[in-house]
C-alpha positions in Angstrom: -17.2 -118.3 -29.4 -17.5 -121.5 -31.5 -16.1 -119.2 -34.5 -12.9 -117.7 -32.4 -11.8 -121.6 -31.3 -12.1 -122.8 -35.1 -9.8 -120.1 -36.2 -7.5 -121.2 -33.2 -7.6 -124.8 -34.2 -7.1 -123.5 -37.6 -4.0 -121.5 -36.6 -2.4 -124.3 -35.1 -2.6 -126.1 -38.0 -1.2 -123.7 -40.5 1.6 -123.4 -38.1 2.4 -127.0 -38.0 2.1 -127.1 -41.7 4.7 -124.0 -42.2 7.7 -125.0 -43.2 10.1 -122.6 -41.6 8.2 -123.4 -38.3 9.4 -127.1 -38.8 12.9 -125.8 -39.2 12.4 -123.6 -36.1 10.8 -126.6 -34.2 14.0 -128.9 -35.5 16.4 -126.2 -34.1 14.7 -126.3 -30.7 15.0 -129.9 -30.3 18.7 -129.6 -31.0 19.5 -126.9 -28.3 17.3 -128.9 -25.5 18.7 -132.3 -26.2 22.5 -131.0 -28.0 23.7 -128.0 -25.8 23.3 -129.6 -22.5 25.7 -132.8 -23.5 28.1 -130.7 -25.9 29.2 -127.6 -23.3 32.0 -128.2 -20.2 31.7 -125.0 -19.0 35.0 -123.6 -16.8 36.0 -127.2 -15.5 34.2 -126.7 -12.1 31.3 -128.6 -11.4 29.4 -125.4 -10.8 30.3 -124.1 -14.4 29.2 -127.3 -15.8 25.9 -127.4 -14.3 25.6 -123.2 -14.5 26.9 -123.3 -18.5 24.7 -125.6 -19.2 21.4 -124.1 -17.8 22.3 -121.2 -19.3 23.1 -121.4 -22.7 20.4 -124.1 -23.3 17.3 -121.7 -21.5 18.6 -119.1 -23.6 18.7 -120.8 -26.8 15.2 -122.0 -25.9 14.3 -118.1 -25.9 16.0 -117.1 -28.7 14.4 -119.6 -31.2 10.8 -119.1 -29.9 11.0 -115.8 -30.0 12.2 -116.1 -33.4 9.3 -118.6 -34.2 6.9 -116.1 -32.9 7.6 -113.0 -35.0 7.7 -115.8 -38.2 4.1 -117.2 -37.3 2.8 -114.5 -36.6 3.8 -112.3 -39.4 3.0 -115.5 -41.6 -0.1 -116.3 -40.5 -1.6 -113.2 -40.8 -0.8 -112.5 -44.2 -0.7 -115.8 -45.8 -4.8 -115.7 -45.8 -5.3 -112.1 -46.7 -2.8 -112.9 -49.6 -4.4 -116.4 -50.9 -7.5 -114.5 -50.2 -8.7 -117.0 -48.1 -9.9 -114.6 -45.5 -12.2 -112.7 -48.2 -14.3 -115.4 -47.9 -14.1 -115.7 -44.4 -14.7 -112.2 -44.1 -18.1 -112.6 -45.8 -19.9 -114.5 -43.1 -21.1 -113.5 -39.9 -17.7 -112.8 -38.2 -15.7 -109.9 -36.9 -12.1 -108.9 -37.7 -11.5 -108.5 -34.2 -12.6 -112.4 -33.6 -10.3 -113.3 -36.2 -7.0 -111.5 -34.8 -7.7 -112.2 -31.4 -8.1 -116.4 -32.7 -4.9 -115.8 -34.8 -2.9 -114.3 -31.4 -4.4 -116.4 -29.4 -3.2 -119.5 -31.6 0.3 -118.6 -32.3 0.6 -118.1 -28.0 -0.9 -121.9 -27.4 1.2 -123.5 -29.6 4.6 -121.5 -28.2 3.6 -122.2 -24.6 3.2 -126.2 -25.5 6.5 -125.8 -26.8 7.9 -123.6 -24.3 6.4 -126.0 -21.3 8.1 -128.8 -23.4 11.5 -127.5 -24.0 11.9 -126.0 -20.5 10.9 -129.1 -19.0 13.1 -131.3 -21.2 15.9 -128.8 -20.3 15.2 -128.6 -16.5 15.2 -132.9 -16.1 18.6 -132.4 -17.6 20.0 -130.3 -15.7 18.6 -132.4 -13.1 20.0 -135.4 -14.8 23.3 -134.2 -15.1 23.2 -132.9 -11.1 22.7 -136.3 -9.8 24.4 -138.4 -12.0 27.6 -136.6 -12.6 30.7 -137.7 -10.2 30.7 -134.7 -7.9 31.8 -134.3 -4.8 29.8 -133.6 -1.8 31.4 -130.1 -1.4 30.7 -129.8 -5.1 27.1 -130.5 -4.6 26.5 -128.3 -1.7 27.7 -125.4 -4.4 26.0 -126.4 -6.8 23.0 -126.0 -4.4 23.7 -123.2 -2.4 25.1 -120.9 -5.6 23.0 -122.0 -9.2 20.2 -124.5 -8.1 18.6 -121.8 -5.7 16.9 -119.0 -6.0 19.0 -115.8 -3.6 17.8 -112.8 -2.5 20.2 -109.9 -4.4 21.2 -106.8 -2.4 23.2 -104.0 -4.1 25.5 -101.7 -2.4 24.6 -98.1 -1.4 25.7 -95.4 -4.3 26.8 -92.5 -3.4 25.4 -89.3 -4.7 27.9 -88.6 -7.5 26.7 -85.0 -8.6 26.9 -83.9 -4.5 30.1 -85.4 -4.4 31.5 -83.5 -7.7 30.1 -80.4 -6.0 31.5 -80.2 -3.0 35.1 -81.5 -4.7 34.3 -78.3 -6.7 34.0 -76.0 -4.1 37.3 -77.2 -2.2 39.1 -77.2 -5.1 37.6 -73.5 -5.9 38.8 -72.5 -2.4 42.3 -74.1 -2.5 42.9 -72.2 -5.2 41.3 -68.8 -4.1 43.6 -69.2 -0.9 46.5 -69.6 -3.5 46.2 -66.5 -5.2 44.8 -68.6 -8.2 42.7 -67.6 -10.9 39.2 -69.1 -11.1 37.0 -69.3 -13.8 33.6 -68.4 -12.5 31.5 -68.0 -15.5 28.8 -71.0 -15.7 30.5 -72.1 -19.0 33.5 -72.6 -16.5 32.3 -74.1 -13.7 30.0 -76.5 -15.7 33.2 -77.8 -17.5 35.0 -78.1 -14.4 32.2 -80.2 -12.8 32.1 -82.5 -15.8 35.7 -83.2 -15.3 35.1 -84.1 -11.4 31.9 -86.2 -12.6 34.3 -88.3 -14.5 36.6 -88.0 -11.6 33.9 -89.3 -8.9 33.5 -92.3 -11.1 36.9 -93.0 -11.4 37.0 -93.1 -7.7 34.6 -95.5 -7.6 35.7 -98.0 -9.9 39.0 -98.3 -9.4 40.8 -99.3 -5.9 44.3 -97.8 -6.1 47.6 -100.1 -5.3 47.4 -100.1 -1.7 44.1 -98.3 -1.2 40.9 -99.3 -0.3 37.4 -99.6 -0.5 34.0 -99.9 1.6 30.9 -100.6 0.5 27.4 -100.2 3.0 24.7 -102.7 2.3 21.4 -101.6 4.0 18.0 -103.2 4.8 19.0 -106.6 4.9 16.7 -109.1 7.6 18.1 -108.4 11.0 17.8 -111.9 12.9 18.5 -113.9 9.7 20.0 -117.3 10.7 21.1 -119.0 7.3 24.4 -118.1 5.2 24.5 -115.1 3.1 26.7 -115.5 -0.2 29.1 -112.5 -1.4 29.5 -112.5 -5.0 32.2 -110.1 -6.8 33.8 -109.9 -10.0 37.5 -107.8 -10.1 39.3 -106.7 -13.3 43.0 -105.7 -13.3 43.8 -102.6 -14.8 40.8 -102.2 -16.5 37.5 -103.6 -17.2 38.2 -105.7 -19.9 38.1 -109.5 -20.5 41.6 -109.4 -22.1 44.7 -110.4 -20.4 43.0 -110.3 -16.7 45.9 -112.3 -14.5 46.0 -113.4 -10.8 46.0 -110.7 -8.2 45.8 -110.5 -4.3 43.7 -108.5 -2.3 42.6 -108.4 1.7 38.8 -108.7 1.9 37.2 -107.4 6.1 33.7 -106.8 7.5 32.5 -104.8 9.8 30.9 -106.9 12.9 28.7 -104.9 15.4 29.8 -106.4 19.4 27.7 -105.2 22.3 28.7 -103.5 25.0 29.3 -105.5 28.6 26.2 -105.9 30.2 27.8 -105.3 33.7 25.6 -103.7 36.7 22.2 -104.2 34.7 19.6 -102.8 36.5 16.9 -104.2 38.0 14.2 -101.7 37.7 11.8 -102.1 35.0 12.2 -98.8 33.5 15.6 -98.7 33.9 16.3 -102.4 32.3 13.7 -100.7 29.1 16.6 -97.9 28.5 19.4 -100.2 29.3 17.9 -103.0 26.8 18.8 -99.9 23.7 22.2 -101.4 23.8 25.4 -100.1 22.3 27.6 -101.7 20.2 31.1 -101.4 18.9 32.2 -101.8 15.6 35.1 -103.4 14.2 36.5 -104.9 10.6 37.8 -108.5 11.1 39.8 -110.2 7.8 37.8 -113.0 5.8 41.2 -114.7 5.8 44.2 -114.0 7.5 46.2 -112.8 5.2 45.7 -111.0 1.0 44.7 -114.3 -0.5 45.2 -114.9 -4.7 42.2 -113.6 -7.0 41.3 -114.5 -10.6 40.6 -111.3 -12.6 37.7 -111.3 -14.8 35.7 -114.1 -13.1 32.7 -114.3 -10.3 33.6 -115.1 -7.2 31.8 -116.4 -4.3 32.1 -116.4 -0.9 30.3 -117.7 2.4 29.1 -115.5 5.0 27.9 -116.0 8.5 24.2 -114.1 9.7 26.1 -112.4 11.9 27.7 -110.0 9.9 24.3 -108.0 9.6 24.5 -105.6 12.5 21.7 -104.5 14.6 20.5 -102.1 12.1 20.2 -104.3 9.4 23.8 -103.0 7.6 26.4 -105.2 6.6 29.8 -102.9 5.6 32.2 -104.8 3.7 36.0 -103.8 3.1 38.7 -104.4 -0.2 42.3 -103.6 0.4 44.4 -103.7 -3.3 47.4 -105.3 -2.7 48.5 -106.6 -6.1 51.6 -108.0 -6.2 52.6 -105.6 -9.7 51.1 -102.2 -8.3 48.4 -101.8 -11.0 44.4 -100.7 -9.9 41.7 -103.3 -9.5 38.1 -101.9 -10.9 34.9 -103.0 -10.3 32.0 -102.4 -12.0 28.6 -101.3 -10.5 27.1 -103.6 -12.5 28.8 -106.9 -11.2 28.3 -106.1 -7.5 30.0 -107.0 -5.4 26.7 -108.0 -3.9 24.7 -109.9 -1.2 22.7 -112.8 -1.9 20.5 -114.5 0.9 18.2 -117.7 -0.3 14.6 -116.9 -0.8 13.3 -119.9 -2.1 14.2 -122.9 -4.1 15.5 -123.5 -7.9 11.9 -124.9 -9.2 10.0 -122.4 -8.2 13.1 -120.1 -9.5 13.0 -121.8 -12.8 9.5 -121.2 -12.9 9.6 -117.5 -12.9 11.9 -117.6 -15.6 10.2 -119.4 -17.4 6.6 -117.5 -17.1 9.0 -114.3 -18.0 10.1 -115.9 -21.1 6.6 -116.6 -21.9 5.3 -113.2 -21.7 7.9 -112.0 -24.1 6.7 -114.4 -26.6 3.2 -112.9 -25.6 4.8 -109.2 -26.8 6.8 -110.9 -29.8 3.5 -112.6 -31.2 1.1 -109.7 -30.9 3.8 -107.2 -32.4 4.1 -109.6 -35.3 0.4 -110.1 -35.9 -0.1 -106.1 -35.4 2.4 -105.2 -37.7 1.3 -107.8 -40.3 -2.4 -106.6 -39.9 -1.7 -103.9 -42.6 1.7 -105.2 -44.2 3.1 -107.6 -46.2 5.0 -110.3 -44.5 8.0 -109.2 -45.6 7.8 -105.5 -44.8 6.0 -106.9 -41.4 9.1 -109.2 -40.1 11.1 -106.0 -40.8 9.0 -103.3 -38.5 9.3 -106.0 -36.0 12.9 -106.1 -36.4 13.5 -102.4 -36.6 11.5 -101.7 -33.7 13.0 -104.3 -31.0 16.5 -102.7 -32.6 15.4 -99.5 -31.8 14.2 -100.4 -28.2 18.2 -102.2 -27.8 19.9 -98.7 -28.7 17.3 -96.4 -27.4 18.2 -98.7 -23.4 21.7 -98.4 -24.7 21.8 -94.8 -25.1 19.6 -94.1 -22.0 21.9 -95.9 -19.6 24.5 -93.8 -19.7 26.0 -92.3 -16.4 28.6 -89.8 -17.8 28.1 -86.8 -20.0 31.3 -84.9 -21.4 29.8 -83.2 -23.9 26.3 -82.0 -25.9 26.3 -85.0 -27.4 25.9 -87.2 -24.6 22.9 -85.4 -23.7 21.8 -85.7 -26.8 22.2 -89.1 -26.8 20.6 -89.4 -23.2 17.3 -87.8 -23.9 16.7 -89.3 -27.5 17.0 -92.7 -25.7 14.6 -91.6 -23.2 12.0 -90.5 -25.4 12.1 -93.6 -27.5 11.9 -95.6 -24.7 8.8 -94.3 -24.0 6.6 -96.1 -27.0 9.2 -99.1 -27.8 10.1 -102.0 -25.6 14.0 -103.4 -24.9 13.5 -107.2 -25.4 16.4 -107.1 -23.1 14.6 -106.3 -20.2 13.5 -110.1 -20.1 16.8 -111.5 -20.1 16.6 -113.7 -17.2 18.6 -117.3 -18.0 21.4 -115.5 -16.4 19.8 -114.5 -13.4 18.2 -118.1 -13.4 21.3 -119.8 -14.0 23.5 -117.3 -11.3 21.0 -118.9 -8.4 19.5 -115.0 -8.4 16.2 -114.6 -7.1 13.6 -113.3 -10.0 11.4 -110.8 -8.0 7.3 -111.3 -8.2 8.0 -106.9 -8.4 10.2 -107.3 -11.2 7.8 -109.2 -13.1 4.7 -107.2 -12.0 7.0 -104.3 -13.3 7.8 -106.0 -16.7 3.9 -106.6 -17.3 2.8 -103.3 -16.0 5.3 -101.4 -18.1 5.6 -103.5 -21.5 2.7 -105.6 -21.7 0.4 -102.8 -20.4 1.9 -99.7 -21.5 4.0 -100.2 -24.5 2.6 -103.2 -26.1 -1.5 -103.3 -25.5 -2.1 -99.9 -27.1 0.6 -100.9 -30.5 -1.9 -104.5 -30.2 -5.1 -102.3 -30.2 -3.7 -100.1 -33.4 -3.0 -103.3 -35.0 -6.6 -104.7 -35.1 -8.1 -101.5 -35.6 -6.0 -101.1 -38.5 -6.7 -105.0 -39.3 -10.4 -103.6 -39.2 -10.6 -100.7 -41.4 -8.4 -102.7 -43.9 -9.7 -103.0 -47.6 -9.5 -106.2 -48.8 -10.2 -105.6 -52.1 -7.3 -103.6 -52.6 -5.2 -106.8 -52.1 -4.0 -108.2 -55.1 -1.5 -110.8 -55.5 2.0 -110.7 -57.8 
């Protein structure tokens, strides 16, 4: 034990000594102190405070992580190629005691720094909360929509290939009644469903000039007394960023009355049954009449706990009523979607923070594997290549429409990849930290089970093997 804690002492100093880790150090101090004081965000005091948290927990992120693919690509060859290590090598100590003190260095000295920078960026965020001139309406957004951490509930989704099925066999009896032709061959009808696919999810994006749209929220905590928050985001046209305008629309819920209780009865059993009440259901407007929406940005509004019927169901209704007659789409990804407070922004922060941490974990023990048999050159670019890989292989995986081979192809190549490499950004959480979202214990069970565990353990236990059975003599320096 006295041998693994010199070679961690001894890691931390090499690191401090390196000079592209003083550049890396120098560029983290500037995104904790600079970004906070140099971004305005939308010219809402929520933006300011939301743009800020943001952009400077990312940054933090993305320079660590940076730092910990240098180090530990560095680090683990710069002794095997100054043939340092030969000599270490030649006294009583393992291989294995050496990686695990060269891992186990590079992740002390990135948690100090993480602790450090997050904290530094948390007090001024802090800071900037109490000290700015905000109103008290201001405030109470601020508090109740970024510095919070909400419970997010996503709409039901409907089955889309039942849906395309049964618009296939209406439209294959329509036209059977109308003396059409049909082409029944499975060439045929597997064209024709692909067609009503992309159909389906037409449908559901886009809400037609005077149409509508429900969405069904389900399992949500019946008896709930605080606000629950509605966040959307609406695109005219199309989902694009571009040239998104002011629109209208009529937003309604559903709320569940119950039935008079008139001539209850006074027996026991009788008062049991009558107690299973029945309720009504009705849509009432949000406002009172289509109110003015900004395209392309999140919206938020306030809802009462009694919106959550009986049944723990909240139904929620968009009427399109643009003033230019074009479609309004919403993406499944941006919701809308319910958000109920769970817990506070520290403990929020936190989470986001210990998820950050584990990916430098991943990005440090990738590094040190891939340098245990490489140069550091060739190392820094297997490390590289492979978190590229793991972006395109989630990329290509995630799509919902196929129109052709292709985009099966596509689909099940991303699939298998995804089974041995690991999409860095799956631990993207500064926005969900910065949006007041809640950052599930699951989630980051399911993030250490499935990365840490599954993808990244066995590629850290090639690595020292391969550290192990390496030849040392063969190194030679150029």
């Amino acid at each position: 034990m006295t041998a693994f804690w010199a070679i961690v002492k001894l890691t931390l100093k090499n690191a401090v000594r390196s000079h592209i880790f003083q550049l890396l150090l120098f560029l983290l101090l500037l995104c904790v102190v600079l970004i906070p004081y140099t971004i305005s965000g939308d010219g809402t005091a929520r933006g300011y405070i939301q743009i800020s948290l943001l952009y400077s927990l990312s940054a933090v992120a993305f320079v660590l992580s940076l730092s910990s693919i240098w180090l530990g690509c560095f680090l683990m060859t710069r002794d095997v190629e100054s043939y340092q290590l030969h000599m270490v090598i030649s006294k009583p100590i393992s291989r294995l005691t050496i990686w695990l003190g060269k891992w186990i260095g590079i992740i002390l000295i990135h948690l100090i720094l993480l602790l450090i920078a997050s904290s530094t960026v948390y007090s001024i965020v802090l800071w900037r909360f109490y000290n700015q001139p905000f109103s008290d309406k201001d405030k109470s957004q601020i508090e109740n929509e970024v510095m919070v951490g909400r419970r997010v509930f996503y709409p039901e989704t409907p089955d889309i290939d039942e849906w395309a099925r049964k618009l296939l066999q209406a439209k294959i009896l329509e036209a059977t009644k109308g003396g059409a032709q049909v082409d029944t061959s499975p060439v045929g009808q597997e064209k024709m469903l692909k067609d009503l696919k992309r159909e389906v999810l037409g449908r559901l994006a886009e809400v037609p000039p005077g149409g509508d749209r429900i969405w069904v929220y389900k399992s949500l905590p019946v008896g709930f007394d605080r606000p629950l928050y509605f966040r959307y985001l609406v695109y005219v046209s199309k989902v694009s960023s571009e040239q998104q305008r002011l629109t209208r629309g009529w937003w309604g819920i559903r709320i569940a009355e119950p039935e008079t209780e008139e001539n209850k009865p006074a027996n026991v059993f009788e008062k049991a049954k009558f107690e299973q009440k029945k309720y009504k259901y009705s849509f009432f407007a949000m406002t009172p009449a289509p109110e003015q929406i900004m395209s392309g940005t999140f919206l938020e509004k306030d809802l009462p706990p009694k919106v959550i019927d009986p049944n723990g169901e909240v139904v929620i209704r968009f009427e399109n009523h643009d003033p230019m007659g074009a479609a309004l789409c919403f993406q499944k990804a941006d919701g809308p979607k319910l958000l109920i407070k769970y817990t506070g922004f520290t403990a929020n922060y936190a989470r986001a923070v210990l998820v950050i941490f584990m990916q430098l974990v991943i990005l440090a023990g990738l590094a040190c594997a891939a340098a245990s048999v490489l140069s550091m050159p060739t190392a820094v670019f297997v490390v590289v290549s492979y978190l590229m890989f793991g972006s395109f292989a989630s990329f290509m995986a995630g799509s919902s429409f196929f129109g052709g081979a292709a985009d099966y192809v596509g689909y099940y190549v991303g699939k298998t990849i995804l089974i041995a490499v690991i999409p860095m950004q799956e631990f993207e959480v500064t926005n969900l930290v910065s949006n007041g979202e809640l950052i599930e214990w699951i989630f980051i069970g399911k993030l250490f089970l499935t990365y840490f565990v599954l993808r990244a353990l066995p590629l850290f236990l090639i690595g020292m093997w391969l550290y192990w059975r390496r030849e040392m003599g063969l190194v030679i320096r150029k």
